[in-house]
Backbone bond lengths (Angstrom), bond angles and torsions (degrees), N, CA, C in turn:
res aa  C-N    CA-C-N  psi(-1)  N-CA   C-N-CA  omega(-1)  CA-C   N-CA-C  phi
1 X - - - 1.467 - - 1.527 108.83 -
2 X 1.827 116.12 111.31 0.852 102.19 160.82 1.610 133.68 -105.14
3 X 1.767 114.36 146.29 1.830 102.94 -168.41 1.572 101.13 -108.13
4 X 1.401 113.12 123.01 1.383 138.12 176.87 1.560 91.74 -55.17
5 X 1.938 116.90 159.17 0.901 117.90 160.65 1.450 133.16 -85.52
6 X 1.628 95.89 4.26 1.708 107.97 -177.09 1.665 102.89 160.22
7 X 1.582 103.43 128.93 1.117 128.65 -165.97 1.927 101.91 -94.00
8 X 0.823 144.52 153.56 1.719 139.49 113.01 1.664 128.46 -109.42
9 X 0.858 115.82 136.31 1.488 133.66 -176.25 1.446 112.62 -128.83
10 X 1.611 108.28 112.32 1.399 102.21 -176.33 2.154 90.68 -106.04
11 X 1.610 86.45 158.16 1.457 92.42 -160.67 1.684 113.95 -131.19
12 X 1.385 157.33 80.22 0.942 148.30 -147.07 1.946 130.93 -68.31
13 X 0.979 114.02 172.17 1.663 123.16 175.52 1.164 108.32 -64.84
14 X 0.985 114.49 177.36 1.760 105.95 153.37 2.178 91.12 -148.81
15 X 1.730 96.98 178.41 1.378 104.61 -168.10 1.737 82.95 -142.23
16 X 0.768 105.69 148.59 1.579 125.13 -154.59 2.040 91.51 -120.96
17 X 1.813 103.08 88.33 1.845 85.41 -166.32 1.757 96.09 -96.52
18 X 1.112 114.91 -14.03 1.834 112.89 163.77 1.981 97.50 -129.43
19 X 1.055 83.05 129.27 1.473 106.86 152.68 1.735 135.89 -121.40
20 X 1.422 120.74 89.65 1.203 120.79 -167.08 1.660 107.00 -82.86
21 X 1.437 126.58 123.42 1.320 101.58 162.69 1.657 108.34 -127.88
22 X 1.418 110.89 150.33 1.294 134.23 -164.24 1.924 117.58 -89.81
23 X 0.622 129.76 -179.98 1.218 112.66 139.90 1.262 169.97 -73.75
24 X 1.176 147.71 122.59 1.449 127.29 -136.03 1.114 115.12 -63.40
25 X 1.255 141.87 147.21 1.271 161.72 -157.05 1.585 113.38 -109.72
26 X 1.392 119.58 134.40 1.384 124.81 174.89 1.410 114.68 -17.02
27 X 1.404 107.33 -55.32 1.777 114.26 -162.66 1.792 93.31 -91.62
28 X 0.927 123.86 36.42 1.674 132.57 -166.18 1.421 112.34 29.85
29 X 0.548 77.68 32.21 1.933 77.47 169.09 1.623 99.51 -97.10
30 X 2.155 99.15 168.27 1.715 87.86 179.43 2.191 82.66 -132.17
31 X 1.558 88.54 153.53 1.373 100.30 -174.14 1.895 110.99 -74.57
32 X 0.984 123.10 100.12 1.402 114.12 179.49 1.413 131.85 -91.19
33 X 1.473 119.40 160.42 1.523 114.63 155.86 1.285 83.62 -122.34
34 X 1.716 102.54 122.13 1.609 108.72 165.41 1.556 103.22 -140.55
35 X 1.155 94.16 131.03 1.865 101.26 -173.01 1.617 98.75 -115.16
36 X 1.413 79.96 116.95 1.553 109.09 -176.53 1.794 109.86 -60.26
37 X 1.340 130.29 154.88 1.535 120.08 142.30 2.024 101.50 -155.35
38 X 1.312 84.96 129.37 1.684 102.17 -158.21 1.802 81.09 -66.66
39 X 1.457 108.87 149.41 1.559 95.22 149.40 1.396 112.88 -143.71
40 X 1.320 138.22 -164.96 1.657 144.26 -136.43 1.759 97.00 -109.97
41 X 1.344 104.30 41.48 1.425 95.55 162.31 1.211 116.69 -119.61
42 X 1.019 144.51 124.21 1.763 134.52 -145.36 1.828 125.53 -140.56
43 X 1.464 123.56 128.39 1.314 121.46 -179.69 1.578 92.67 -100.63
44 X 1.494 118.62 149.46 0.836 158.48 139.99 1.592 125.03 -39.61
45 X 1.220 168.96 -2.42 1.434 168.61 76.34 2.353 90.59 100.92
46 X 1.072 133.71 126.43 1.001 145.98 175.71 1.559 105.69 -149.65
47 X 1.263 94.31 137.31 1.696 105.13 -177.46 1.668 115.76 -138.15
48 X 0.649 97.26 102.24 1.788 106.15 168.93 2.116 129.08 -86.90
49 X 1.174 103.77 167.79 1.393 84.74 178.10 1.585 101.02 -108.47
50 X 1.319 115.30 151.82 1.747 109.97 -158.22 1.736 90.54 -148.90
51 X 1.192 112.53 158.76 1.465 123.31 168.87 1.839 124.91 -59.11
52 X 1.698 97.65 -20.65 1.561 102.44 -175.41 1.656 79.20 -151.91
53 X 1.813 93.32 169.92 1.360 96.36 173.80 1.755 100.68 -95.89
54 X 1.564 103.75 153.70 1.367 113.48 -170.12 1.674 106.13 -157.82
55 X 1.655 126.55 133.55 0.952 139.78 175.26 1.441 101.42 -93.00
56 X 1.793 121.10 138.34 1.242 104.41 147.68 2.024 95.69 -142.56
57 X 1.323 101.75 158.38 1.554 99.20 -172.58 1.784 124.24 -131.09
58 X 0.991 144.64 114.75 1.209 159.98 -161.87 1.660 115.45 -96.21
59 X 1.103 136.65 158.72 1.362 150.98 150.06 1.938 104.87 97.53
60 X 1.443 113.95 -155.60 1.587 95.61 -168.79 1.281 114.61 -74.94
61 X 1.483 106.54 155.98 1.649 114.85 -177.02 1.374 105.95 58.43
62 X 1.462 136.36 23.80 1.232 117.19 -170.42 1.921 97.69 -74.24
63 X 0.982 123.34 -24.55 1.194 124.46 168.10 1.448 125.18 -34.99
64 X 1.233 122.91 -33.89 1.502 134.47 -158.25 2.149 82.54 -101.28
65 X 0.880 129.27 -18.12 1.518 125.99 -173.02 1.568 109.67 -60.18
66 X 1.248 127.60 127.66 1.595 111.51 171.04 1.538 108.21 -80.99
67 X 0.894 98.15 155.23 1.713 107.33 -174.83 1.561 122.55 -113.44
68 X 1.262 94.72 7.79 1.554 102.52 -168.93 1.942 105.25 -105.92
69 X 1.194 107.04 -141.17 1.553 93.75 -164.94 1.698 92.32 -110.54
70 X 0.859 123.52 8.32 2.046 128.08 158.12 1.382 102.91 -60.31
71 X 1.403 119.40 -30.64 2.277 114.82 -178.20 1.095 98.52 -90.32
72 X 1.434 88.61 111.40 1.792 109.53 152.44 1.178 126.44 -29.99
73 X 0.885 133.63 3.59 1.308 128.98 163.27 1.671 111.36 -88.44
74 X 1.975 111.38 -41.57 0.922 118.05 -152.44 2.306 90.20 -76.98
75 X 1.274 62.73 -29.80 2.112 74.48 -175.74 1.499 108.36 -67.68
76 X 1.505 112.91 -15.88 1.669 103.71 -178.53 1.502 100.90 -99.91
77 X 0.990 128.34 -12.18 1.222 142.46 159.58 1.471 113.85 -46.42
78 X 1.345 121.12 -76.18 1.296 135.74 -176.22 1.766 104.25 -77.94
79 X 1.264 134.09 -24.75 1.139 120.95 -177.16 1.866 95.85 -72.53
80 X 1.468 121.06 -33.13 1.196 104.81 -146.33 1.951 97.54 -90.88
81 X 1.285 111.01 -32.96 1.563 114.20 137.05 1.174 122.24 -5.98
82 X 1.062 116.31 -116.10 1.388 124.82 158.52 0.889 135.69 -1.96
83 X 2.162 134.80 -38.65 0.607 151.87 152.34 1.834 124.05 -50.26
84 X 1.415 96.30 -43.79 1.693 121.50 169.83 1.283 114.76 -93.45
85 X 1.200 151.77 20.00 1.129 159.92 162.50 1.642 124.71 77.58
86 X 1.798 97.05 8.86 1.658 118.40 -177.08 1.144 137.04 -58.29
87 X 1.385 130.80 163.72 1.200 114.33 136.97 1.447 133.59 -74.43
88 X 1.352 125.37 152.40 1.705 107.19 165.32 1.381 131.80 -57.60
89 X 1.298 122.43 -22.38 1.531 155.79 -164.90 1.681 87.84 -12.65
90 X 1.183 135.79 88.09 1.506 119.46 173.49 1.623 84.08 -163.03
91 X 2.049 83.75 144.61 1.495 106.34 155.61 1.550 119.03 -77.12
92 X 1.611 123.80 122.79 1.675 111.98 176.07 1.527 101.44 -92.56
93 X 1.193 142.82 143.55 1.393 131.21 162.68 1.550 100.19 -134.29
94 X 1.467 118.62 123.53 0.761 136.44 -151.42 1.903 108.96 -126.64
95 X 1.688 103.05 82.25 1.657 102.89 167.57 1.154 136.92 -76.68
96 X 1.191 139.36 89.03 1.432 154.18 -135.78 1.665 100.48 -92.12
97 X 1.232 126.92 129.16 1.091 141.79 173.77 1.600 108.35 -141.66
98 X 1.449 111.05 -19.97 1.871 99.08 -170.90 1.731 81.98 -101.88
99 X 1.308 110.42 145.07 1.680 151.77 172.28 1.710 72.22 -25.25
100 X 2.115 110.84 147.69 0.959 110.98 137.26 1.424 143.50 -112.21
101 X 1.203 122.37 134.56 2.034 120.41 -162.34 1.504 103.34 59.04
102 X 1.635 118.86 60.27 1.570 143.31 -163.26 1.601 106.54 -122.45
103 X 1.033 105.64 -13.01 1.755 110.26 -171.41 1.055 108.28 69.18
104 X 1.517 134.78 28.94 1.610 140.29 172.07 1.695 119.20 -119.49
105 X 1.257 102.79 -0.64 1.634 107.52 151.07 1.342 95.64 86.04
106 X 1.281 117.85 60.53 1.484 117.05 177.38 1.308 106.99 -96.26
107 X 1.328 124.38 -43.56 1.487 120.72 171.90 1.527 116.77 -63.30
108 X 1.370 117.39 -24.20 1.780 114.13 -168.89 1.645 90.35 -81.26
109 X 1.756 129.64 -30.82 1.211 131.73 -177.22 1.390 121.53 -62.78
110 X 1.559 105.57 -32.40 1.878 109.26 -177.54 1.501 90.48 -83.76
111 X 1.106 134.22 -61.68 2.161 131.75 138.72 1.290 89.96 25.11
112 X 1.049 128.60 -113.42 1.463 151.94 -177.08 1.409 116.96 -37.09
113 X 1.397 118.89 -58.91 1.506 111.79 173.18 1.182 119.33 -73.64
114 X 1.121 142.46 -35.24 1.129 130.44 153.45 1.525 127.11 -41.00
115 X 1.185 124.81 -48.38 1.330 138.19 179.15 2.044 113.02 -62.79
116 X 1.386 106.16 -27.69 1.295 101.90 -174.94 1.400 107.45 -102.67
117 X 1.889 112.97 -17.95 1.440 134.18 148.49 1.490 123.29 -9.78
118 X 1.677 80.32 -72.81 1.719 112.87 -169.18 1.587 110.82 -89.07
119 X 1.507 107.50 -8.46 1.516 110.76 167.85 1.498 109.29 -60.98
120 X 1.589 105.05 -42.51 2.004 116.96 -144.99 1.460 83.03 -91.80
121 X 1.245 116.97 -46.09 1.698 115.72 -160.46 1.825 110.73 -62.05
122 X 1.574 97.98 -28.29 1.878 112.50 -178.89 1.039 116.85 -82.69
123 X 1.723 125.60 -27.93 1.236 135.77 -153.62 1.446 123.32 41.33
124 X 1.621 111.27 40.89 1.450 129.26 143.97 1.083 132.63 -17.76
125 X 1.578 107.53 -67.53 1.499 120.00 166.05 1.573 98.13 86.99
126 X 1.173 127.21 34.00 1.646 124.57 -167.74 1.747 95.65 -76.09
127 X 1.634 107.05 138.81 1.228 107.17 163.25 1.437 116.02 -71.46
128 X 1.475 115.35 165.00 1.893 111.54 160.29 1.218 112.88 -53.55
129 X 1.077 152.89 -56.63 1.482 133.80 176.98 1.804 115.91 -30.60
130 X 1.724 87.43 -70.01 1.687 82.25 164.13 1.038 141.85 7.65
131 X 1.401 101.60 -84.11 1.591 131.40 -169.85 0.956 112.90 -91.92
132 X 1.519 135.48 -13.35 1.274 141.05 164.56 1.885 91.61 -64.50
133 X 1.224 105.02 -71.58 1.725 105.95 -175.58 1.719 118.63 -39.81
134 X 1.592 85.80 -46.50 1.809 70.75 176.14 1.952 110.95 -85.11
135 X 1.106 115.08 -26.00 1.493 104.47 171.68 1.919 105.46 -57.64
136 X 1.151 133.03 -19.05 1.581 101.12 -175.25 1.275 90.74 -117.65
137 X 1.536 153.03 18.92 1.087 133.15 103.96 1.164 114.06 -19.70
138 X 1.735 133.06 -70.32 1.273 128.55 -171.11 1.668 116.40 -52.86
139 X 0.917 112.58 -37.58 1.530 118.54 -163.53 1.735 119.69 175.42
140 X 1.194 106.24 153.47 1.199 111.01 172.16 1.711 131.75 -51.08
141 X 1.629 102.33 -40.23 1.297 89.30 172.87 1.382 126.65 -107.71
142 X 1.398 107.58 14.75 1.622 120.19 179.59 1.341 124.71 -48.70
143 X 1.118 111.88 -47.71 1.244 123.74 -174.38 1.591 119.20 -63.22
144 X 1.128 112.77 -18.48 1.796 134.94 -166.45 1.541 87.92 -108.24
145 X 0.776 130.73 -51.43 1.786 131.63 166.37 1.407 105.01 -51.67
146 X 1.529 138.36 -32.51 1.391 130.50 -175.00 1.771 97.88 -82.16
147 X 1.461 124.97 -36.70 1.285 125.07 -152.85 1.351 107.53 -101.39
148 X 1.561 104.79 -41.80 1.810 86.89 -176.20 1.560 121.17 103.23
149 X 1.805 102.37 177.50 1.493 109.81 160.42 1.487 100.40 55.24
150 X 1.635 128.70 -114.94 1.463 123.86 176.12 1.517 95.95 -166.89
151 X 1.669 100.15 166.30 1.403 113.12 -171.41 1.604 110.64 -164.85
152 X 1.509 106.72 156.14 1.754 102.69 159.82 2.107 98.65 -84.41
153 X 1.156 96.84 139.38 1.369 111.74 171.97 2.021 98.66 -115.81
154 X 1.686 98.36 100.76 2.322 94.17 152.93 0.813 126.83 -98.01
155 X 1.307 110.12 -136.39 1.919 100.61 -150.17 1.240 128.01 17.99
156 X 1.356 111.06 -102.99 1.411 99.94 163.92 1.057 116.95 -132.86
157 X 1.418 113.34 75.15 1.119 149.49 -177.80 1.436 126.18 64.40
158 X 1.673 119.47 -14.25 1.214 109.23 164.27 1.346 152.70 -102.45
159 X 1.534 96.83 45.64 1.658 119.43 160.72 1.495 102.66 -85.15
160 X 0.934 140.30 143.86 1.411 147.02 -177.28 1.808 114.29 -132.34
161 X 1.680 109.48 120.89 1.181 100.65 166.70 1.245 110.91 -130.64
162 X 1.438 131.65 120.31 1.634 133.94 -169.33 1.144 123.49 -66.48
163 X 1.439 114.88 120.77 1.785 121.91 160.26 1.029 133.76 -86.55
164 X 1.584 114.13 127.54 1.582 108.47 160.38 1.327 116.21 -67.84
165 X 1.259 85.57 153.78 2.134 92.16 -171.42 1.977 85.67 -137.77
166 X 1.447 98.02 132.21 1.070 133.33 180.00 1.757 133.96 -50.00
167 X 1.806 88.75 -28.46 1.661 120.64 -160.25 1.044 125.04 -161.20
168 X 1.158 111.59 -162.64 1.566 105.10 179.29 1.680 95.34 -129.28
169 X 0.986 116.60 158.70 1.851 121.99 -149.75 1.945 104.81 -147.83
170 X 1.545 102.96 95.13 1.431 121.69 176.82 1.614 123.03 -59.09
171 X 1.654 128.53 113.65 1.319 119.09 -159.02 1.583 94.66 -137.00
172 X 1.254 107.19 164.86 1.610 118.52 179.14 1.430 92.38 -156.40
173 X 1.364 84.75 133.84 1.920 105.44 -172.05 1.329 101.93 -131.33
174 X 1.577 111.10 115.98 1.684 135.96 163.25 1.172 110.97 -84.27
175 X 1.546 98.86 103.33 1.366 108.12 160.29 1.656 134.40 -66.98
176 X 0.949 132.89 125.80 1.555 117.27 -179.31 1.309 121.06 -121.30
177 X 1.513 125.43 164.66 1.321 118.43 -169.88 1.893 123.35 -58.03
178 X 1.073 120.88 140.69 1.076 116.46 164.57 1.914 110.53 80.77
179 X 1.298 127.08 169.76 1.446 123.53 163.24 0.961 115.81 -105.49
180 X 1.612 123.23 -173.24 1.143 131.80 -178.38 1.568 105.74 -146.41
181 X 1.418 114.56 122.56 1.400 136.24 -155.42 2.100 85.58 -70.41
182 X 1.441 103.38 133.11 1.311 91.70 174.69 1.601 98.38 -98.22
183 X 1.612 142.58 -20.43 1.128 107.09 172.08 1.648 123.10 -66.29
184 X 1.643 95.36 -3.37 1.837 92.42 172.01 1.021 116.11 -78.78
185 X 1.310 128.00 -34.32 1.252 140.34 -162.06 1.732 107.03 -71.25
186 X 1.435 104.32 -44.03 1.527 101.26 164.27 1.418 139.15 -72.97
187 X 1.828 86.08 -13.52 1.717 80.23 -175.22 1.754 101.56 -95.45
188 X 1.493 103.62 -1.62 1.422 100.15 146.04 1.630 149.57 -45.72
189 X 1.585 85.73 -52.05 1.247 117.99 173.94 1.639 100.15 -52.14
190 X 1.456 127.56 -73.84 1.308 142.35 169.39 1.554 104.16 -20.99
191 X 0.954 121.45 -66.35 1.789 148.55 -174.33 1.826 84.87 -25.86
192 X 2.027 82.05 -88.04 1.582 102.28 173.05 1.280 138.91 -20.78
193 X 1.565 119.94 -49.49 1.246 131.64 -175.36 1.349 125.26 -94.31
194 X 1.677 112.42 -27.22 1.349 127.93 172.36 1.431 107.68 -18.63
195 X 1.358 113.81 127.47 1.556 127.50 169.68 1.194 111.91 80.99
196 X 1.808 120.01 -12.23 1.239 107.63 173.01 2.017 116.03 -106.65
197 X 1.523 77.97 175.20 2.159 79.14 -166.62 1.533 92.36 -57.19
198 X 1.294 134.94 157.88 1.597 114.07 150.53 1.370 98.77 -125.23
199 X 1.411 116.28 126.42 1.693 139.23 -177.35 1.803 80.76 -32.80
200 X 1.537 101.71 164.56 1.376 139.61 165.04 1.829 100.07 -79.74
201 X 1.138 131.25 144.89 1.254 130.73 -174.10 1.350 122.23 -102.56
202 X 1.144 98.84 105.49 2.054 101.67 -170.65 1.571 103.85 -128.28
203 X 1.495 107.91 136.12 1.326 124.69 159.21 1.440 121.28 -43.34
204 X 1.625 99.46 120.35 1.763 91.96 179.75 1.577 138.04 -95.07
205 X 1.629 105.89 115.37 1.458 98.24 -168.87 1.634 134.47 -14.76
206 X 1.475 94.69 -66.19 1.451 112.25 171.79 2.005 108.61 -37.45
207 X 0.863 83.79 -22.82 1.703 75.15 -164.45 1.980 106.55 -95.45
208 X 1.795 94.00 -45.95 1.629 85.31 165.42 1.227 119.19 -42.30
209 X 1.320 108.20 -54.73 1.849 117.50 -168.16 1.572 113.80 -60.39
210 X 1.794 101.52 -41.11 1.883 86.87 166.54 1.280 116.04 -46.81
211 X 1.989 98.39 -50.52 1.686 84.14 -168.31 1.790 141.12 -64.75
212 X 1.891 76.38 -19.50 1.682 98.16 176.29 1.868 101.35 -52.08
213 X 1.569 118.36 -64.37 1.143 125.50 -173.07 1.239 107.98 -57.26
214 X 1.026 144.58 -51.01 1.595 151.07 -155.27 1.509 118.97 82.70
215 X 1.443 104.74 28.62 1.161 117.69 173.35 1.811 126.60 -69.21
216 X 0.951 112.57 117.94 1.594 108.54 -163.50 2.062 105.94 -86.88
217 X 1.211 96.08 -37.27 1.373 98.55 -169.34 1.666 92.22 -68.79
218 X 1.578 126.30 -51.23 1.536 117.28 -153.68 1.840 85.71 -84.71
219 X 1.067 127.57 10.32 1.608 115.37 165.83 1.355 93.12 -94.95
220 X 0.941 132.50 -64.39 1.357 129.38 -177.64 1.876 118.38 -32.91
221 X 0.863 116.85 -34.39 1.398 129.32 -169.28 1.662 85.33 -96.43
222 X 0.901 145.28 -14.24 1.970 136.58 -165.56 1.622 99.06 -110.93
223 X 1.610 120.80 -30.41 1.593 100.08 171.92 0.352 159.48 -72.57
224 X 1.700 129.35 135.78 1.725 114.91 -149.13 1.468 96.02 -154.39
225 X 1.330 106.26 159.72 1.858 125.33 -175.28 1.353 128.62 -153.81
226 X 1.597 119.58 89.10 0.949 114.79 -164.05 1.212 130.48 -78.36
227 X 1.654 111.86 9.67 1.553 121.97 152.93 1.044 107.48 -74.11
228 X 1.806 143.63 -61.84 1.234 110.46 -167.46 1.331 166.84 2.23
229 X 1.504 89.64 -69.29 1.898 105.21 154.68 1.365 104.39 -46.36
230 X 1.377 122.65 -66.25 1.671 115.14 -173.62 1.497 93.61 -44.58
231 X 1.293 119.96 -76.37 1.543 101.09 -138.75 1.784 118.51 -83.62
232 X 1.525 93.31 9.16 1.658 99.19 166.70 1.888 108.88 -72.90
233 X 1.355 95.57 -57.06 1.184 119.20 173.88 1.755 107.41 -50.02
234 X 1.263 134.94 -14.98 1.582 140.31 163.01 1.758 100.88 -75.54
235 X 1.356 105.24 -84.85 1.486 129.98 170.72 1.458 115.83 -84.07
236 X 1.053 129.49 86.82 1.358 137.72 -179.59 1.510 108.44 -80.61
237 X 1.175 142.65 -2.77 1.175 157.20 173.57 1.681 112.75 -63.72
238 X 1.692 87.85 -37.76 2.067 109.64 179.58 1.699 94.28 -62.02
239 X 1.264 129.96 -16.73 1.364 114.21 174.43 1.848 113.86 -65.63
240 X 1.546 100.36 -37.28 1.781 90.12 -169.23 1.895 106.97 -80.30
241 X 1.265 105.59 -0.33 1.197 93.47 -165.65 1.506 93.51 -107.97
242 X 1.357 112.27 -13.34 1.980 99.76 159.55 1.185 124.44 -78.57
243 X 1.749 113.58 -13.59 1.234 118.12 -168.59 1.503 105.32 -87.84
244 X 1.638 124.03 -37.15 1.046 134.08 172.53 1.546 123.44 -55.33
245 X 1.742 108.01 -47.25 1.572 113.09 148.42 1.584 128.10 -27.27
246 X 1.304 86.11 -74.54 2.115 90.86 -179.31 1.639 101.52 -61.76
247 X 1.180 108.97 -56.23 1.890 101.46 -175.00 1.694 113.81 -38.05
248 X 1.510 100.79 -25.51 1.448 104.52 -165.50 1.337 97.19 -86.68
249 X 1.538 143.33 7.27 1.250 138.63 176.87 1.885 110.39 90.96
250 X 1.420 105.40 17.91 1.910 104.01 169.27 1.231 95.39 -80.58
251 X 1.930 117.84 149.89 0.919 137.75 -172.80 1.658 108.96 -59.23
252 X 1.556 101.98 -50.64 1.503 109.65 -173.29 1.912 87.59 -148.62
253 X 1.434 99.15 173.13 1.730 122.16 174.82 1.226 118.17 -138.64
254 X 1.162 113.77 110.93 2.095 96.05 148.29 1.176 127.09 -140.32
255 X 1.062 121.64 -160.75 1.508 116.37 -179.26 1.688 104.93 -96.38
256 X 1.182 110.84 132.40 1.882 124.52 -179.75 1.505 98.12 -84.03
257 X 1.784 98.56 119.94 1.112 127.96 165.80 1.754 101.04 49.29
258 X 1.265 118.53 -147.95 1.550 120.34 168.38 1.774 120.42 -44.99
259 X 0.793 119.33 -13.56 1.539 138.04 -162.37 1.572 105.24 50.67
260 X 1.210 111.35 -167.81 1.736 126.48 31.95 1.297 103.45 -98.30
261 X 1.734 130.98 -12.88 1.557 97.79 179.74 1.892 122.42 -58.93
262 X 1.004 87.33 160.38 1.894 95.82 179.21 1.550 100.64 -118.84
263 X 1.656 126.31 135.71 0.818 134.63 -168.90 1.688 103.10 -120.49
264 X 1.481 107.23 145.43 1.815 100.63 179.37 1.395 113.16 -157.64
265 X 1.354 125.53 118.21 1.091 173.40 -90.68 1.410 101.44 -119.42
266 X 1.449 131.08 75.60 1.921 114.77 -167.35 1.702 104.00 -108.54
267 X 1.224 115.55 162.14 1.079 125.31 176.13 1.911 131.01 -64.94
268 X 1.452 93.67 -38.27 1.389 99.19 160.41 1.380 118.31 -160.28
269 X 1.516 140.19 -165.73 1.091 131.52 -177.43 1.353 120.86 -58.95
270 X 1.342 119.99 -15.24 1.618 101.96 -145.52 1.700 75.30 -114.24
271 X 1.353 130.23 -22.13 1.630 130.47 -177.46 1.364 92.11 -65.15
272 X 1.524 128.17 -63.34 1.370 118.88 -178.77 1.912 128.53 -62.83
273 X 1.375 102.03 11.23 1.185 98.79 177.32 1.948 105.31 -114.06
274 X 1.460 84.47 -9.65 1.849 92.04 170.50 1.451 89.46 -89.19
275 X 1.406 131.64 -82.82 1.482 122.75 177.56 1.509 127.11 7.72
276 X 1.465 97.86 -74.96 1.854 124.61 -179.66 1.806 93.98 -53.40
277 X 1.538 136.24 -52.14 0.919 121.90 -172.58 1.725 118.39 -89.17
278 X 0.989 107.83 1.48 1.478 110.24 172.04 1.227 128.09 -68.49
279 X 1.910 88.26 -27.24 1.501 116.90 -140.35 1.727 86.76 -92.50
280 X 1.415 110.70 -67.49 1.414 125.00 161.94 1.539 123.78 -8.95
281 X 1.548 117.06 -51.51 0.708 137.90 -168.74 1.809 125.59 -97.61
282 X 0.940 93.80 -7.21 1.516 126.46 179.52 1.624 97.50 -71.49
283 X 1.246 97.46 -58.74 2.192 97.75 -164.67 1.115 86.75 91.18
284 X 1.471 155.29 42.75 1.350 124.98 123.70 1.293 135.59 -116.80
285 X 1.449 102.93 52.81 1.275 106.81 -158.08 2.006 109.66 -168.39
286 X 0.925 121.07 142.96 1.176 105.07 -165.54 1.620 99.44 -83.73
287 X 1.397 131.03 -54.82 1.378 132.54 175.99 1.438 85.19 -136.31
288 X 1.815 87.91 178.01 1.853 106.40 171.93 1.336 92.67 -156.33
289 X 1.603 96.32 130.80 1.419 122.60 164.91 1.199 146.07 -77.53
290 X 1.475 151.62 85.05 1.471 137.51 -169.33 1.470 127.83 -51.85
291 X 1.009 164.49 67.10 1.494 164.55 -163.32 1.510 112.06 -109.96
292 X 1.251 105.42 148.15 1.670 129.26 167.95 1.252 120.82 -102.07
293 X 1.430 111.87 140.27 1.568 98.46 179.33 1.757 105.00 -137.65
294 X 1.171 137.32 151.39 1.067 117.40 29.93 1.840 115.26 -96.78
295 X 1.318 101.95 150.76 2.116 90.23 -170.03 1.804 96.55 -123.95
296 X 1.483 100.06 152.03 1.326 105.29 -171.01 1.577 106.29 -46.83
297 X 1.427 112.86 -166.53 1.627 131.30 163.66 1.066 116.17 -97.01
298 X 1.520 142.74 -162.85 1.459 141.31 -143.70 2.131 85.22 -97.63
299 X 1.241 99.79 143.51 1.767 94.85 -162.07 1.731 81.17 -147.31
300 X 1.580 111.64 143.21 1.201 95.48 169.09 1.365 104.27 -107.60
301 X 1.240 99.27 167.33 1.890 120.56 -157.21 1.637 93.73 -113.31
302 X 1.027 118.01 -41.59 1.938 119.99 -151.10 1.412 90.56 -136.71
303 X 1.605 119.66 142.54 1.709 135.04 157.09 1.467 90.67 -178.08
């Protein structure tokens, strides 16, 4: 076994373009069809070897990051340990560029980079299965944070089956103040639906096939999120800043994953760079981001 003197792993967002949710399940969980698509907004994951294990985190909101052994990173760390008979003994340093508690999977992403981090830095040698197994141990969306590109994610979300995508697919992401707790956001959902049937959760043709084609307009017309309602109904504020999106000429809007970011759908680069500034300029929104998708999975950059 050989141990590198320092790993980097850069690790991407993801945008949530169907979200099916089911009903909650005995063990509270809810059964999904959620089709993943990674996109070009990216944290940084760095690992060193250190006397104890220790998180520390940099860039916006890095403040709101826990630093203790509750971040997934620090947990993919020690799960994958454990597995190898290790210690955790590693520095995590964690450069934050994707939204934090945004509904864009920034925590399931340091999840992942960290974990494939501490693979290269140990000389583990873990196959993809592996790390697929221990990423949805970690969480639901970890595993889609290790792989990338796009996918249907079931259960709850971490079965993974990979899509070809057709194109390349123009996005602008409104950030907004503060997060939004996703076990609230679901037990919203619950709130919401109480007493009614809620469909079984299936991936929608129409929408694979946009993505198969790389069609932006017939994706645009297929996205859908069946949190929304919940988390409008949390932050109702996410209404002016979808409305400001489409007014600004995005194909379609919604809210990413639990939100509060809102994600919106443009036709090409230079629409999403009017979008992002419309959006800016609006006041409802704290910043807005330009990104492309589809973007690799957690890849290392530095060893």
């Amino acid at each position: 076994m050989t141990v590198k003197a320092a790993v980097t792993v850069r690790v991407p967002a993801k945008v949530n373009v169907q979200l099916a949710v089911g009903g909650a399940r005995p063990d509270g969980f809810h059964d999904l069809a959620n089709v993943f698509l990674a996109v070009g907004l990216y944290d940084e994951v760095t690992v060193t070897p250190s006397d104890t294990l220790r998180v520390t985190c940099s860039g916006p909101d890095a403040a709101q990051v826990p630093l203790d052994r509750t971040n997934l990173a620090a947990r993919a760390a020690i799960a994958l340990a454990e597995r190898h008979g290790l210690s955790p003994d590693v520095h995590i340093h964690i450069a934050k560029d994707i939204p934090v508690a945004g509904g864009m999977a920034g925590g399931s992403a340091d999840g992942a980079g960290a974990l494939l981090a501490c693979d290269k830095l140990w000389g583990t040698e873990s196959s993809l299965p592996e790390l697929l197994a221990i990423c949805a141990e970690l969480g639901s969306d970890v595993p889609f944070s290790l792989v990338g590109g796009a996918a249907v994610g079931t259960g709850r979300g971490e079965n993974l089956t990979t899509l070809d995508i057709g194109g390349t697919f123009h996005w602008v992401f409104a950030v907004a103040d503060g997060g939004l707790s996703t076990p609230a956001v679901y037990g919203e959902f619950d709130r919401l639906t109480a007493g009614t049937e809620v469909p079984r959760p299936a991936a929608s043709p129409a929408l694979l096939d946009a993505l198969r084609t790389g069609d932006a307009t017939a994706l645009a017309g297929a996205l859908v999120n069946d949190l929304q309602p919940a988390a409008l109904s949390l932050r109702p504020s996410l209404a002016a800043t979808l409305a400001a999106g489409t007014d600004a000429g995005a194909l379609a809007a919604l809210v990413s994953g639990s939100g509060p970011t809102t994600a919106f759908l443009t036709k090409d680069a230079e629409s999403a760079e009017s979008v992002a500034a419309a959006l800016t300029a609006s006041g409802t929104c704290r910043t807005a981001r330009v990104a492309e998708s589809p973007a690799p999975g957690a890849t290392v950059v530095g060893a």
